[in-house]
N, C-alpha and C positions, 0 to 999 in steps of 0.2 A: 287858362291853358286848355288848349281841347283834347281829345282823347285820343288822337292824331298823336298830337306834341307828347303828349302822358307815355305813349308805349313807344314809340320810335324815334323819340327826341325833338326839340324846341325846332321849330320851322319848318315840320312835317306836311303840315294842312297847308302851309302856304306855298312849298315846294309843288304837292298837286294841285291846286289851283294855279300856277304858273303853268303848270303842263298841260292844265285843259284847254286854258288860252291859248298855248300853243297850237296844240290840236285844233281849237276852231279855227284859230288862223291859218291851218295847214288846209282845214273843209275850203273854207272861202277861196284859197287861191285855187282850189278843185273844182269850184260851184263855176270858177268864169270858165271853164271847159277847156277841154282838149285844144280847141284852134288856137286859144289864145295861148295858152302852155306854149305852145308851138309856133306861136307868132315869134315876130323879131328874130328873124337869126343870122342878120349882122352882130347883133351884142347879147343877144339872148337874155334879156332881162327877165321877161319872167320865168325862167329858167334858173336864174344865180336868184331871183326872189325866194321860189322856190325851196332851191338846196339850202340857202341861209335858215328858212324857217323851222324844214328837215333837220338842219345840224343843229339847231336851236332846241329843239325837243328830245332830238336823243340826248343832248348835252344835259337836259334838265333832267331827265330820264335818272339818267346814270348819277346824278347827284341823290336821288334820292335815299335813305338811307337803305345799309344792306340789308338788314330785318325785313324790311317790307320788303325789297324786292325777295329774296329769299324764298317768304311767305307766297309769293308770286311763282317762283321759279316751272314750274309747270304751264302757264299764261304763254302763248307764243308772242304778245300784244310787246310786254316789257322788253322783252330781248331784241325783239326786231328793230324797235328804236333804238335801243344803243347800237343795235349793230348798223343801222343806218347811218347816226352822226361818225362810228369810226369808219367807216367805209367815205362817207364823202369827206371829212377832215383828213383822211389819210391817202386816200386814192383819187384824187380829184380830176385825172386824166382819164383814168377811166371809170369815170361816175356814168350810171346804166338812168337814165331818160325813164326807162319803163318800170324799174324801182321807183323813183321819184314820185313817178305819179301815181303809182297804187298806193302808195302814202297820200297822197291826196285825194285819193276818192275815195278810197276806205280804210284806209289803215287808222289813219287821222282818229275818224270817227268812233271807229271800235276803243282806240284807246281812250278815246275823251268817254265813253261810257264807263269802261272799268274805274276811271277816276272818279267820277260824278258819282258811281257807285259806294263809293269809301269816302268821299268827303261827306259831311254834314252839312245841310242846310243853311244858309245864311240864315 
């Protein structure tokens, strides 16, 4: 059991490393750039790619246990995500384009370091 699991309970470590995945996956749809963000919009695919990866991460976010975030609560990194996934899961008509995408060019990344920062080593 890692020291993760020991203070915040069993599936700690692997709740943040699901988040960082997120996040990088959040970078990479960031790295193909604004035009293509902005391509397709008959169906806006990578647009709903996007929001899904977004609501994906605050969703993960907000599972993590209270303790850590708590211990967080000052971080603007933690909160922003969950309030991203409620904001798109709950508001989806008027989901803001330019939110979106500061999650993917920096938001993403800032939080994949806080995590990377507290997980251990493989």
């Amino acid at each position: 059991m890692s020291e993760l699991d020991r203070r915040y309970g069993a599936g700690t470590e692997q709740r943040l490393r699901d988040v960082a995945v997120l996040c990088r996956r959040a970078e990479l749809i960031g790295a193909r750039g604004r035009r293509w963000y902005d391509s397709d919009p008959e169906l806006g695919v990578p647009r709903l790619s996007a929001d899904s990866v977004v609501l994906k991460l605050g969703e993960a976010v907000r599972r993590l246990p209270d303790a850590f975030l708590a211990e967080r609560s000052a971080d603007p990194a933690w909160r922003r995500a969950i309030s991203m996934r409620h904001h798109l899961g709950h508001d989806e008509d008027a989901v803001d384009d330019e939110l979106v995408w500061g999650v993917l060019s920096r938001h993403a990344a800032e939080l994949r370091e806080r995590v990377e920062a507290v997980i251990p080593d493989r």
